[in-house]
Each structure stands twice: as structure tokens, then as C-alpha cells.
C-alpha positions in Angstrom: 6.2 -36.7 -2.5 9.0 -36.8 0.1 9.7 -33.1 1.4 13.1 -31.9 3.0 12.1 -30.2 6.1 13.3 -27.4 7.9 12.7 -25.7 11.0 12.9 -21.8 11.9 10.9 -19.4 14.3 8.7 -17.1 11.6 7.7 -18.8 8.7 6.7 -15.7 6.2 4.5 -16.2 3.1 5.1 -13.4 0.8 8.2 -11.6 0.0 6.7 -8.5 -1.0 7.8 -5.1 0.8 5.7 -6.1 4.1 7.2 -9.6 4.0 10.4 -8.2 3.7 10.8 -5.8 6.2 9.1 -7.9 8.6 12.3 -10.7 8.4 14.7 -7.9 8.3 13.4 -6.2 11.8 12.9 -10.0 13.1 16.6 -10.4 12.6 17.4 -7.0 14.3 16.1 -9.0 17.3 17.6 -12.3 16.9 14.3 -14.0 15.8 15.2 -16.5 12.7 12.4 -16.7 9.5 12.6 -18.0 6.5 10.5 -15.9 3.8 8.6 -17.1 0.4 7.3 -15.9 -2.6 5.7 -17.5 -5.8 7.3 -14.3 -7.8 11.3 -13.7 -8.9 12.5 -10.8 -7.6 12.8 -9.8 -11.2 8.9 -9.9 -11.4 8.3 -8.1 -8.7 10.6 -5.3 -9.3 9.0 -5.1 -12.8 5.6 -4.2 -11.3 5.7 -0.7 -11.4 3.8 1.4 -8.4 3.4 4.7 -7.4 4.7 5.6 -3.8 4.2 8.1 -1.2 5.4 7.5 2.0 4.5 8.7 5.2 7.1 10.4 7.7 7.3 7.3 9.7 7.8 4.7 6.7 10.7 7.0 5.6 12.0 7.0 9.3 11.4 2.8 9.1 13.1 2.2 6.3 15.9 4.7 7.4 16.8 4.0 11.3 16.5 0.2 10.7 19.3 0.5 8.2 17.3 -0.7 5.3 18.8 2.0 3.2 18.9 5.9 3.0 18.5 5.9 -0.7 14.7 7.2 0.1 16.2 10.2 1.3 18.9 10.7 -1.9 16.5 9.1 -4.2 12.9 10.2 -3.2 11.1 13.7 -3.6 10.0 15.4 -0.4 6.7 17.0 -0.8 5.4 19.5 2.2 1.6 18.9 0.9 -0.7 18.5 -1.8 -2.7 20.8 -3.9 -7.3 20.2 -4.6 -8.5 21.9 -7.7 -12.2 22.2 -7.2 -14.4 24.9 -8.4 -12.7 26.2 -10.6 -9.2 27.1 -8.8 -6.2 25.4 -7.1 -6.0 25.3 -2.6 -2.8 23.8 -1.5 -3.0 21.9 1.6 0.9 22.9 3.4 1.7 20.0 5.7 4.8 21.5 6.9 2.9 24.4 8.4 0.3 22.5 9.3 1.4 20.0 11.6 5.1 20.3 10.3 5.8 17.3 8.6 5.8 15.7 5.2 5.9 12.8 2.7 8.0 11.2 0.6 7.7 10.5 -3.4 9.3 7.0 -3.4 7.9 4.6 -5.8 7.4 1.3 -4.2 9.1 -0.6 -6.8 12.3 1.4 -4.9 10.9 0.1 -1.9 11.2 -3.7 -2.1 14.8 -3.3 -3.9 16.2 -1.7 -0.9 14.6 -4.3 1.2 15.5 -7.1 -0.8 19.0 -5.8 -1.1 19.1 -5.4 2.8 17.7 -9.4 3.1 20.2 -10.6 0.8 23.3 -7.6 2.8 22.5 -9.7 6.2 22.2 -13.1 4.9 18.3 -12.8 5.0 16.7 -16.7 4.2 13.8 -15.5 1.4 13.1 -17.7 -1.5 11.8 -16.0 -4.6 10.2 -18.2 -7.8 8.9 -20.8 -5.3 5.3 -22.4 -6.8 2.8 -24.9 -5.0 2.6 -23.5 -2.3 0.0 -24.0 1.1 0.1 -24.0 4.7 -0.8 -26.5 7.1 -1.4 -27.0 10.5 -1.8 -24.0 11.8 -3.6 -24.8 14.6 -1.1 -26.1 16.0 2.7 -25.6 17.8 4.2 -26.2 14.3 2.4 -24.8 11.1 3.8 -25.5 8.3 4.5 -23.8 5.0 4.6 -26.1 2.1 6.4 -25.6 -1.4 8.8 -26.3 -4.0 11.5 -24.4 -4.6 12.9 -22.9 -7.7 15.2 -25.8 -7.9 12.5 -28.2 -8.1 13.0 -29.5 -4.2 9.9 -30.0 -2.5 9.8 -28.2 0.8 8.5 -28.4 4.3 9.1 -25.6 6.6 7.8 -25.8 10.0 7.8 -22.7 12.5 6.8 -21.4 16.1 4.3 -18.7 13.8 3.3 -18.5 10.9 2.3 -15.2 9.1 0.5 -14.3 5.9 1.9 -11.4 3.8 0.6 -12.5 0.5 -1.3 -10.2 -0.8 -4.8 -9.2 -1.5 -5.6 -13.0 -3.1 -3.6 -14.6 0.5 -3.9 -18.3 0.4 -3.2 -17.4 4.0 -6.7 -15.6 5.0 -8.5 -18.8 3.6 -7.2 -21.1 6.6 -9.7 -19.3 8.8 -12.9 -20.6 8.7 -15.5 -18.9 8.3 -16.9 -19.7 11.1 -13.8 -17.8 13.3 -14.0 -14.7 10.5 -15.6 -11.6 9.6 -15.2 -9.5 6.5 -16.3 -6.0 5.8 -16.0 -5.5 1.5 -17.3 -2.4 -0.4 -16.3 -2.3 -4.5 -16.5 1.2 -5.8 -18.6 2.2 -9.2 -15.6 3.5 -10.8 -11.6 2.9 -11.2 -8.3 4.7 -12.0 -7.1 4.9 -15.5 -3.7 5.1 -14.5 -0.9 5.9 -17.3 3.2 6.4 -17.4 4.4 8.7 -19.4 7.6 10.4 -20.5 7.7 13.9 -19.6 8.8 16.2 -17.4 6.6 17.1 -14.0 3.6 19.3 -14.5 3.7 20.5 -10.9 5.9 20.5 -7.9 3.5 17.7 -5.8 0.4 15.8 -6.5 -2.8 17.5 -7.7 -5.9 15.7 -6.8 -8.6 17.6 -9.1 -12.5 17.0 -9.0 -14.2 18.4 -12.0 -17.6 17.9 -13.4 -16.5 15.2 -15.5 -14.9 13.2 -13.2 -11.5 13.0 -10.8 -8.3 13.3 -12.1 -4.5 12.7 -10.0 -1.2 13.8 -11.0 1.3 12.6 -9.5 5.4 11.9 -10.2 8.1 9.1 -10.4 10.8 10.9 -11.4 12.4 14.3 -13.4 11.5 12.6 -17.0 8.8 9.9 -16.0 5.3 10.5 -14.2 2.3 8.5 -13.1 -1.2 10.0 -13.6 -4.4 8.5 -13.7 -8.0 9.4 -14.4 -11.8 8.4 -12.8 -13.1 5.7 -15.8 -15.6 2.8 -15.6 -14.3 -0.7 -14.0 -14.9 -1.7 -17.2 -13.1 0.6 -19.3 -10.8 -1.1 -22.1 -7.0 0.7 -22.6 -6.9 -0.8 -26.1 -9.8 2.0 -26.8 -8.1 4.7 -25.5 -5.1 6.3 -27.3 -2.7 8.6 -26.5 -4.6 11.8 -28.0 -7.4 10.6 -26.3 -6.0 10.2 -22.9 -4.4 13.5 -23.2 -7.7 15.3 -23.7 -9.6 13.8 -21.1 -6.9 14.5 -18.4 -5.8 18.1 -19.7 -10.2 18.8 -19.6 -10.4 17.7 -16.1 -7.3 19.4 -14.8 -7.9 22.9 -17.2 -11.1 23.0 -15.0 -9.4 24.3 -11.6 -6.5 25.9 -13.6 -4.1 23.8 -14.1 -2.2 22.3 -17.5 -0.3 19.2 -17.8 2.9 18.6 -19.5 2.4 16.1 -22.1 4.8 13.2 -24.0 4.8 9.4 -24.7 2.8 7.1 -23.2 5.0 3.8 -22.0 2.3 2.1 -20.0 -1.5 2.2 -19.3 -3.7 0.2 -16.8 -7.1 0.2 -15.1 -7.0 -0.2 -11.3 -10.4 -1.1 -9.7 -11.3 0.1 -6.3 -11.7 -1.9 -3.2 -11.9 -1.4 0.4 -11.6 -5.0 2.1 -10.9 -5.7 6.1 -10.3 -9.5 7.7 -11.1 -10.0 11.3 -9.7 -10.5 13.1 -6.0 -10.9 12.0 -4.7 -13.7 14.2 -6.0 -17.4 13.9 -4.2 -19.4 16.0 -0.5 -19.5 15.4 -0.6 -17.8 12.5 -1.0 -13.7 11.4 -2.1 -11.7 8.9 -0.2 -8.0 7.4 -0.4 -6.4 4.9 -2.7 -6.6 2.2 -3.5 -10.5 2.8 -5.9 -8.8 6.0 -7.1 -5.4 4.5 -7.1 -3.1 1.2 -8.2 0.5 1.0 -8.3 2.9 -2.5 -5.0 4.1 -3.5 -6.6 7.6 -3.0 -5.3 8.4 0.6 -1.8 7.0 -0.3 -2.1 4.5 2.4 -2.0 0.5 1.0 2.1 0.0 1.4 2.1 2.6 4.5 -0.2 0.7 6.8 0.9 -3.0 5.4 4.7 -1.4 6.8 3.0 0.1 9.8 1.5 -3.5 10.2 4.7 -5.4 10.1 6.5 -2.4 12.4 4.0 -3.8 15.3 4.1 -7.6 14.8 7.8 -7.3 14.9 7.3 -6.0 18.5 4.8 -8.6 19.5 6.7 -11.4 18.2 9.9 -10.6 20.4 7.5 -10.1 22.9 5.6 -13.8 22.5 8.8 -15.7 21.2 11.6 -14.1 23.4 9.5 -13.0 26.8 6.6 -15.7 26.5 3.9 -12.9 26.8 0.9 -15.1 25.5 -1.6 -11.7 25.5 1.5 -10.4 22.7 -0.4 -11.6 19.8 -3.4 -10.1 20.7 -2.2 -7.0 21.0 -0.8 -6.9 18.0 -4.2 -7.5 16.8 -6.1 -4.7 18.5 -3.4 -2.3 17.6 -3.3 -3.2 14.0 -6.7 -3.0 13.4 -7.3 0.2 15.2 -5.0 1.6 12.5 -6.6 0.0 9.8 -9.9 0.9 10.1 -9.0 5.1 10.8 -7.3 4.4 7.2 -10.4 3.0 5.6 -12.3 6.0 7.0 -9.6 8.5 5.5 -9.2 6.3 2.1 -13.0 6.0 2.0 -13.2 9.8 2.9 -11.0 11.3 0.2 -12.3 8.9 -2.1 -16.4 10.0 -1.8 -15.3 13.6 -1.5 -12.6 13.9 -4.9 -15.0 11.3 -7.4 -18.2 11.6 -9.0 -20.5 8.9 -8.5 -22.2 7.6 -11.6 -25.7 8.3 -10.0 -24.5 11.8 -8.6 -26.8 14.8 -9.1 -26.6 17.9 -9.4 -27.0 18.3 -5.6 -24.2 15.7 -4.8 -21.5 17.4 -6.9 -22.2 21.0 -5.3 -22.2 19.7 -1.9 -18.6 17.7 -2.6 -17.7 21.2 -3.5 -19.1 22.7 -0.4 -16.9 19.8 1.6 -14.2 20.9 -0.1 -14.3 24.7 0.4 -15.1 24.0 4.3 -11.2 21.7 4.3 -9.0 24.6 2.6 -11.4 27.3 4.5 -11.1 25.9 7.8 -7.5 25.4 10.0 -9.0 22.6 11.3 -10.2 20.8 8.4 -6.9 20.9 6.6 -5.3 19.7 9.7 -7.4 17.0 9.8 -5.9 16.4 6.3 -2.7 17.0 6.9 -2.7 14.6 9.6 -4.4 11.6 7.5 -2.2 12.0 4.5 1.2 12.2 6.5 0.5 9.6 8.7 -1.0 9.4 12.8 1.5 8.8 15.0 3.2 4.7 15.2 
């Protein structure tokens, strides 16, 4: 098949928020990309998400001019609350380290970012299918597809960068040979619902109870997100709406809290991985995002670091394209993954201490609860917190 050809400096698969914002702060420094995605933007928007952000996200998507509806739009929350033994701790961040997160649902995320692409005359193609990459070893990889028209495609580029997700067709051009990969699958998942109702508390509760962890979170005045520890196997179809209700009132009931209740529009199980590619650089082309690492949604950190990713390679591709710094890509490598890895220890941290194991005993559960009392006992331990969950410094 013939294949019109085109030529720009960043060829980007993956127009999800990291591919996104990556081409918008390219731009911001006169570096051309063209950006792809086997999704229409319908789709994507349709995929609902939770979203915290951390302080510098907001300030990302703000001072770039990506939009300031996070600010309007979003909830500020100045900390979290643990029920544990039997009562509720809340964990201030504002007093703390004074600072704070935003309740921004990540759907909200790639409109404003896909409205900002399409505000500046962004080049991102949404609906595209066949696609693979080529060549990357080279001056020129190449990503291959057909567009939504039908047009077979051939885009060749200085650098080539994978933001495609946790099943990247990107990652799989390093050989295995040239790669490591640390994996660990967790023994249980989120049973994650929407419902229609009003918010049960101000911010999140993550409760641990004897029968298992249980988050409440928000999306907005009349919808909220909430989700449950359940089997990886754990069938929705099973579980109706009395039921759910029960189970998450029980494990919330245990540290004193009570939950607003109404329909239920959506149900899901989400299983929990922790997944890390090194390194994230083959040869002329990068990784970001989840197409190089994944963490538990417990920490609130997947769509934080992918955009903490992308702030970095943005500065190391003006640096290698625009200066000629050959050590730039490196660097974006070591500092990328030294950020990674502290959010797999916080991700994997929260994640042991808040959920019951399947095999826990008697000793496990009283000692989570002993971990627990030392963080909301202790200055330092809820700093230590405070400083994960907001986000370290960029």
C-alpha cells in the first residue's frame, strides 16, 4: 500500500492527556509534532475517571494556558481523612506543608487539553487504526497508520515518543535484550461505582475495616465515585445496588462514618498493578506516561506522574532538538524515573497499609492499625503523607 508521507520533529503515539500536553508545551517552544490516537475524542471523553491532582499539575495545566477551568471547575481539598480503628484522623495538608490538591476528574483533563490542541492549531489525529512504528533506531522513526479518512499514513520525525498507554505498542520495539521490567499484580481490586447523590464528606475518606478497604471520593455536587476492596475476579452483574450499599456503608460505619446513598449509573472492577519499563529511552524514541510505568490508583498518582513525565521531556527535547545537547535525553531519563519509582514506593505504601490481604492474620491487620496510629500520631509521619499525596517538588 502506497503511504502519503509527512515529516515533523516529535512524532507522538497517543493522544491521551500525556500525549496531549506534551504537543501543546512542544509548541510553546517552537518544536512541531504531530500526535495519534486509535480512539475519537468522543471515546475518550466517554471514559470516565476519577482525578486528583497534585499542586503542580493544577499549576501545569494553569501557567501553560491550557485552561483555568480546574480552578472554576475543580474542588480544592486541604487533606484527606483514614478511618481506622474504629474512628476518623484527618491528615490537613494545608498545615502540614501548606499546600493542597485538586478534585478534577480526568475526563476534564483531556477536554481542556484537546480544546487547547485544537485553540492553537495543534496537528493530533483521533480515530486513526493500524497503527506501528518503525525504524526507530534510526535518524527517522516512523509512525505508521491510516487515518480516519481511510489514507494510509507515513509520518517520519527527529523522535519518536510513546504515550499509549498501559498496552503501548511503543514499549514492544525494545528488545528484550536492551529492557528490564519490574511487575507486581495485587490479590485484590477496586469495585469502583458512580452514583447519583450528593457528597457524603467534604474530601476523600480512605477507610480500613476488618472486612476490607473502602474509598469515597467525589466528581461533582450530585455525582460521586466510590469504590470498594473485592476479588480480581468479582462479577458486577452479581452485585446490585442494595448489595453494594451494604458492603460500603459496613466498612465505612466501622470508623464512624455514613454514606449518602442514591442510584447507581455505573459499576466497574479495576485490578491492581504496579509495572515499571527501563529504561525509558531506546534509541530515538521515549516512553511517558503509562506506556513506561503504572502504580495503584491508591496514592492518586497514574495521570500526575504520566504529566510530571511529559513536563520534563518537553525540556529535554528543546534541549536535544533546539541546543543539540546529546546527554538531553538521558537526562530526561534519569529524572523521570527517579520520580517514578518514589511513586511506586508511596502507591505501594498506601496500598499494603489501607487493604487486607487475603492471607492476613490476625497479627497483620493490628499491626496496619498500629502503622496507622504511628502516621496521624506522629508530625512527621503525616508530613511524610502530606508530602506524597500532594506531590514532591517538579
Amino acid at each position: 500500500m502506497s503511504r502519503t508521507v509527512e515529516h515533523t520533529q516529535v512524532a507522538i503515539v497517543g493522544g491521551g492527556p500525556a500525549g496531549l500536553m506534551l504537543s501543546h508545551l512542544l509548541q510553546r517552544s517552537g518544536i512541531d509534532s504531530i500526535v495519534i490516537d486509535i480512539r475519537s475524542r468522543a471515546e475518550i471523553e466517554q471514559t470516565h475517571r476519577a482525578g486528583i491532582l497534585e499542586r503542580d499539575s493544577v499549576r501545569l495545566l494553569v501557567d501553560t494556558g491550557v485552561s483555568d477551568r480546574v480552578l472554576r471547575d475543580g474542588y480544592e481539598h486541604h487533606g484527606i481523612e483514614l478511618g481506622f480503628g474504629g474512628g476518623g484522623y484527618r491528615i490537613d495538608f494545608n498545615e502540614l506543608i501548606g499546600a493542597s490538591v485538586q478534585l478534577y476528574p480526568q475526563t476534564d483533563v483531556f477536554i481542556d487539553l484537546a480544546d487547547a490542541r485544537a485553540r492553537d492549531g495543534g496537528d493530533v489525529r483521533f480515530g486513526v487504526s493500524e497503527v506501528s512504528v518503525a525504524d526507530v533506531t534510526t535518524d527517522h522513526p516512523a509512525m505508521l497508520f491510516t487515518d480516519a479518512d481511510g489514507v494510509a499514513r507515513e509520518v517520519r520525525a527527529q523522535i519518536l515518543v510513546g504515550t499509549d498507554g498501559s498496552r503501548s505498542i511503543c514499549r514492544k520495539e525494545v528488545p528484550e535484550s536492551e529492557r528490564r521490567q519490574y511487575f507486581r499484580e495485587y490479590p485484590f481490586a477496586w469495585f469502583g461505582i458512580l452514583c447519583e447523590a450528593p457528597p457524603s464528606a467534604p474530601e476523600l475518606i480512605y477507610s480500613h475495616s476488618d472486612d476490607g478497604f473502602a474509598l469515597i471520593s467525589q466528581r461533582t455536587d450530585t455525582l460521586q465515585r466510590m469504590y470498594f476492596q473485592c476479588d480480581p475476579t468479582e462479577d458486577v452483574d452479581a452485585w446490585s445496588d442494595e448489595r453494594i450499599w451494604e458492603q460500603l456503608q459496613r466498612r465505612v460505619n466501622a470508623n464512624g462514618y455514613a454514606l449518602k446513598e442514591g442510584p447507581i449509573t455505573s459499576k466497574t472492577v479495576l485490578p491492581f498493578r504496579s509495572f515499571v519499563q527501563e529504561p525509558m529511552r531506546y534509541a530515538n524514541m521515549v516512553l511517558a506516561g503509562d506506556a513506561a510505568h503504572t502504580v495503584p490508583p491508591t496514592g492518586a498518582k497514574g495521570l500526575n506522574l504520566a504529566l510530571a513525565d511529559v513536563r520534563v521531556l518537553a525540556e529535554c527535547l528543546e534541549r536535544h532538538l533546539r541546543q543539540g545537547d546529546t546527554a538531553a535525553l538521558d537526562d530526561y531519563v534519569t529524572r523521570a524515573l527517579g520520580r517514578v519509582w518514589k511513586a511506586q514506593h508511596f502507591s505501594y505504601w498506601m496500598t499494603t497499609m489501607l487493604h487486607r490481604l487475603p492471607e492476613a492474620s490476625d497479627f497483620d491487620v493490628r499491626r496496619q492499625i498500629g502503622e496507622l496510629t504511628s502516621i496521624v500520631s506522629s508530625t512527621a509521619g503525616s508530613t511524610y503523607l502530606a508530602e506524597g499525596y500532594t506531590g514532591w517538588p517538579q
